[in-house]
BADOVEX-93575 format. One line per 4 residues: number of its first residue (from 1); for each residue x, y, z of C-alpha. Coordinates in nm, 3 decimals. Layout:
residues N
NUM> X,Y,Z ~ ...
end
This chain:
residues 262
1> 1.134,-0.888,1.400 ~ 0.823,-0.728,1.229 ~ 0.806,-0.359,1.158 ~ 0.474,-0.240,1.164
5> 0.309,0.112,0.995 ~ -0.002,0.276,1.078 ~ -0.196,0.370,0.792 ~ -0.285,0.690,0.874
9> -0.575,0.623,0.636 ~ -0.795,0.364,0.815 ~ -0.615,0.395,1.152 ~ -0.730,0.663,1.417
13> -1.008,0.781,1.178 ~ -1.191,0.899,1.495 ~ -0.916,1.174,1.455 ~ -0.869,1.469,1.161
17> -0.548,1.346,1.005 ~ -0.270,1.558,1.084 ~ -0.428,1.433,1.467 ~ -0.326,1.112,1.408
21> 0.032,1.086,1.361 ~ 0.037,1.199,1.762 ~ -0.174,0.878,1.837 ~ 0.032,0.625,1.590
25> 0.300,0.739,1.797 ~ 0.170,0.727,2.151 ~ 0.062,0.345,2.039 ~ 0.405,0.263,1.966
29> 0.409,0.266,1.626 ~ 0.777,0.442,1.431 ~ 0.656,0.473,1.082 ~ 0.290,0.532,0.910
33> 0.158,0.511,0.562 ~ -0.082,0.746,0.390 ~ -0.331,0.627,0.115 ~ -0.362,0.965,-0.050
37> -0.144,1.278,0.110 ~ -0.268,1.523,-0.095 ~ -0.536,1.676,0.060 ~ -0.292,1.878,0.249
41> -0.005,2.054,0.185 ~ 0.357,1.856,0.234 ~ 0.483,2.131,0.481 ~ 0.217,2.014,0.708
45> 0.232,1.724,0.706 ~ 0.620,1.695,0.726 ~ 0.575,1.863,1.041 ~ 0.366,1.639,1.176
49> 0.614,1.355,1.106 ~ 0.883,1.543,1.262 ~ 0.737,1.631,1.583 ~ 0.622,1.301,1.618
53> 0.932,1.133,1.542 ~ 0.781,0.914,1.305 ~ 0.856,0.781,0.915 ~ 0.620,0.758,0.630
57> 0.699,0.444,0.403 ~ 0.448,0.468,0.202 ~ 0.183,0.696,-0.002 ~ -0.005,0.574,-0.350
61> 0.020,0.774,-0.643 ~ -0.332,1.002,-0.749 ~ -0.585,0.729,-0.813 ~ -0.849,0.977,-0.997
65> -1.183,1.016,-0.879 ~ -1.177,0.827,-0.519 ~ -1.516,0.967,-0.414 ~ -1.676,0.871,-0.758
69> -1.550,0.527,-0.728 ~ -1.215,0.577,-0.935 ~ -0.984,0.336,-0.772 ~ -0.680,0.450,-1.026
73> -0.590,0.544,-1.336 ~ -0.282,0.351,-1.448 ~ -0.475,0.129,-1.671 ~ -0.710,0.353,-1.856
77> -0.544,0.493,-2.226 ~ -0.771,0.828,-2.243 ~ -0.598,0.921,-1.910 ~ -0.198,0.911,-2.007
81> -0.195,1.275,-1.918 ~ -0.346,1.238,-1.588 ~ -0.159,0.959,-1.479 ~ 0.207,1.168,-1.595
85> 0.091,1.433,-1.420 ~ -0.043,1.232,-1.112 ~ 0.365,1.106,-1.049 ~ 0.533,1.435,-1.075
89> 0.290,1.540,-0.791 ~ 0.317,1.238,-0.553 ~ 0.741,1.256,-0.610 ~ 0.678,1.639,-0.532
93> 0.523,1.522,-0.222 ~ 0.778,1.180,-0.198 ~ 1.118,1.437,-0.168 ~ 0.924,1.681,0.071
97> 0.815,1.371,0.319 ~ 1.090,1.167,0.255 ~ 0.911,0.836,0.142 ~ 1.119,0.566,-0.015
101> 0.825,0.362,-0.272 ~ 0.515,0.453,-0.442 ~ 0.228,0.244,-0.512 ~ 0.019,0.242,-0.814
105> -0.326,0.120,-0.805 ~ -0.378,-0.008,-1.176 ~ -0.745,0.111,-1.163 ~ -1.117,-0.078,-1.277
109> -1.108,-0.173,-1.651 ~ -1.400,0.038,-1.819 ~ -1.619,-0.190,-2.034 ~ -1.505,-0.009,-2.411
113> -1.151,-0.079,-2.288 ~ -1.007,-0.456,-2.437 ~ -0.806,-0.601,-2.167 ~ -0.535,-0.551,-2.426
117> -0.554,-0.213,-2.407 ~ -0.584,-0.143,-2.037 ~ -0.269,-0.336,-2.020 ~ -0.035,-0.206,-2.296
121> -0.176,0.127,-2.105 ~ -0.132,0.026,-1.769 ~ 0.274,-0.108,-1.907 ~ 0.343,0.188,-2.049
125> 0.279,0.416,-1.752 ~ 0.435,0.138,-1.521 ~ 0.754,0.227,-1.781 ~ 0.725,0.609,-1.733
129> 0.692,0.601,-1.342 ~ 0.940,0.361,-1.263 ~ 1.213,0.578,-1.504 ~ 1.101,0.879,-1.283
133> 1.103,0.743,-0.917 ~ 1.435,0.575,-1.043 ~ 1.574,0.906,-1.064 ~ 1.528,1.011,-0.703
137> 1.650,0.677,-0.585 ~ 1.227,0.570,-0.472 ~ 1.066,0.228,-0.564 ~ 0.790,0.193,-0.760
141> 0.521,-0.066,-0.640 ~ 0.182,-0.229,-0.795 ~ -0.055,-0.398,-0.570 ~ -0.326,-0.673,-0.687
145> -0.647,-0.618,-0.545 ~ -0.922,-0.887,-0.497 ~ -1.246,-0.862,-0.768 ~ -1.463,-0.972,-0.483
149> -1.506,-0.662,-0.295 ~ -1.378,-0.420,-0.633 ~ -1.544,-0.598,-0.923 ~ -1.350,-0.564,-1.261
153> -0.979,-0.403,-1.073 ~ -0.767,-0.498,-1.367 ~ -0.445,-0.612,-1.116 ~ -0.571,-0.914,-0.921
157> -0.317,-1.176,-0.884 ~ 0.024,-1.208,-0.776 ~ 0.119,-1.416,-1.094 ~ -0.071,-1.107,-1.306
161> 0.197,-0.839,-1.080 ~ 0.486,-1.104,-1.088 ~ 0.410,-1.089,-1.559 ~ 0.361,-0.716,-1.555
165> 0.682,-0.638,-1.329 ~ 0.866,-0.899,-1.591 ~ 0.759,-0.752,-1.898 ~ 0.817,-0.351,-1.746
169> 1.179,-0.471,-1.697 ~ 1.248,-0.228,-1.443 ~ 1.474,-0.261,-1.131 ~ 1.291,-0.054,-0.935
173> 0.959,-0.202,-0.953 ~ 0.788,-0.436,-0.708 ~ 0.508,-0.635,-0.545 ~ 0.295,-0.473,-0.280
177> 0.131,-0.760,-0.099 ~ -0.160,-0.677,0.094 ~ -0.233,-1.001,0.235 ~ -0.631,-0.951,0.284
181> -0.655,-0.933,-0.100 ~ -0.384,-1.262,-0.165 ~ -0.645,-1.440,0.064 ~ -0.953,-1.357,-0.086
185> -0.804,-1.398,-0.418 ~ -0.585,-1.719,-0.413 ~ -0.489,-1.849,-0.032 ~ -0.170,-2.006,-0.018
189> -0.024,-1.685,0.169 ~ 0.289,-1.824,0.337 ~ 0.424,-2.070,-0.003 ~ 0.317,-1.723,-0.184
193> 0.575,-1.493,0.021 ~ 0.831,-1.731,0.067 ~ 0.834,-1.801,-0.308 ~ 0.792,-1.433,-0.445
197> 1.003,-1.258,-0.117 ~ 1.270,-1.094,-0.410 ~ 0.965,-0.895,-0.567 ~ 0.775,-0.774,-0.248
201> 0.882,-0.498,-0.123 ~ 0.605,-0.423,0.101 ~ 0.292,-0.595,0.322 ~ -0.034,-0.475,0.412
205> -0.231,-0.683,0.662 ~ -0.583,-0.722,0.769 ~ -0.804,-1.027,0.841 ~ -1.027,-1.168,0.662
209> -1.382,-1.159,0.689 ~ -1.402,-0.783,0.735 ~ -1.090,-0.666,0.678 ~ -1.060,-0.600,1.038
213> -0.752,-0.599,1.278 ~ -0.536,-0.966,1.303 ~ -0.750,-1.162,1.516 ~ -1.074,-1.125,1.383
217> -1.115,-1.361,1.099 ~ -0.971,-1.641,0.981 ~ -0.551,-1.600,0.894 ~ -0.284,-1.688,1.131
221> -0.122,-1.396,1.198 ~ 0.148,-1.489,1.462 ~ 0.256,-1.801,1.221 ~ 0.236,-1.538,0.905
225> 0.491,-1.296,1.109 ~ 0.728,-1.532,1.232 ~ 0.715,-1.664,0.901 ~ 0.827,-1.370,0.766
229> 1.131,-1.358,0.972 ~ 1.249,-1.711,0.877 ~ 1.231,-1.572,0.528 ~ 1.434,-1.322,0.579
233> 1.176,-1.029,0.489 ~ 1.290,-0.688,0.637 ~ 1.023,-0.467,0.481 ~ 0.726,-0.292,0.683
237> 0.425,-0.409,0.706 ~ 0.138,-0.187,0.685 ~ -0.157,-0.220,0.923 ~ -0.442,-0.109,0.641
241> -0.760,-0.254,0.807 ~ -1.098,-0.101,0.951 ~ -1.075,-0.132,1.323 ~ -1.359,-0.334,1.446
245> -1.474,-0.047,1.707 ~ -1.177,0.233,1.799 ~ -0.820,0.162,1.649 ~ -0.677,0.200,2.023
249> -0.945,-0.058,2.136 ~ -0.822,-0.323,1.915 ~ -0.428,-0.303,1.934 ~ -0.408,-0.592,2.127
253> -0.250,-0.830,1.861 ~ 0.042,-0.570,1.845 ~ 0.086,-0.557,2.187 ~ 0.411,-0.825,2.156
257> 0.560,-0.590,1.889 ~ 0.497,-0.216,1.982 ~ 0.597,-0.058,2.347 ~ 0.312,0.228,2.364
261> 0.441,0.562,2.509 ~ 0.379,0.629,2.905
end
């Protein structure tokens, strides 16, 4: 049986944030994921979680400059400081929530940067984060992103993650799969998960065109979730899309999965 996660992120964005761990949960949902928590303070949002009886699976490590167009760090070799820095703060924020895995976004290879370099860079502070979440018992997880809509993000295949995870050599580190990107990149989405289903350790979902809600475009979501089951994957899977109009509007496709509070 799926489990599914709201992220808090793209989901009830008519909201503030801290408003929208009350709808998650009024939808049904049992568990949310946060892009970035840190624009307010872990007490907060702990709270939040609490009173609405809800778990947060997942939150990405500081990614830099979002606004500016940073899309992480991980990669670049002038910004080993950063990055360090960037993990102590999301496990700071990890032990307060309670979240078991981290992404890392591997970032947008700057032009004077060989891919050589972004990579030795990028495997180096894959090395360093994985030692620390290790320590407080979290995972540590990298997620390809497709070059179509993010020209030049350094991490864009699953063979690239499946290589990088390899050569890190840690036991803690695994494959986010957000299956919007797999399709625009490469296709092949259920050989993919049944193949790779030791590495992932987490799904996002959204359809493709648009990245809106399962339904929309083009990917067979009730053969993709069954699927999952006959593999045997137990993860969540994170709802990360951009509602077509309101999130409550289009929750239809969940309706077989989630009971939404009377």
């Amino acid at each position: 049986m799926p489990r599914f996660a709201a992220n808090l992120s793209m989901l009830f964005t008519e909201a503030p944030l801290l408003e929208r761990f009350a709808r998650a949960a009024h939808a049904g949902f049992t568990a949310v994921e946060i892009q970035f928590p840190y624009e307010l303070p872990a007490e907060q949002l702990q709270q939040a979680l609490k009173r609405n009886k809800l778990q947060l699976v997942l939150h990405n490590l500081p990614a830099g400059d979002w606004v500016a167009g940073e899309r992480g760090i991980a990669c670049l070799p002038d910004r080993i400081e950063e990055f360090h820095a960037g993990v102590d703060k999301a496990l700071a924020y990890a032990t307060a929530l309670g979240t078991p895995q981290l992404n890392c976004l591997a970032g947008i290879r700057p032009a004077d940067v060989t891919a050589q370099e972004a990579r030795r860079a990028l495997i180096d502070n894959l090395r360093y984060a994985a030692t620390k979440l290790k320590a407080h018992g979290l995972k540590l997880l990298i997620e390809p992103v497709n070059t179509k809509d993010l020209p030049g993000f350094f991490l864009s295949s699953t063979q690239q993650a499946l290589d990088l995870i390899a050569e890190v050599g840690a036991n803690n580190l695994f494959l986010q799969y957000d299956v919007y990107h797999a399709q625009r990149m490469e296709g092949d989405l259920a050989n993919t998960l049944a193949a790779h289903g030791e590495h992932i350790a987490h799904i996002q979902i959204a359809d493709n065109p648009g990245r809106h809600e399962p339904g929309t475009g083009e990917i067979n979501f009730p053969f993709l979730f069954a699927h999952l089951d006959r593999i045997g994957y137990t993860g969540w899977i994170g709802c990360e899309y951009k509602p077509a109009a309101t999130t409550e509007a289009g929750l239809g496709w969940l309706a077989p999965w989630l009971e939404p509070k009377q």
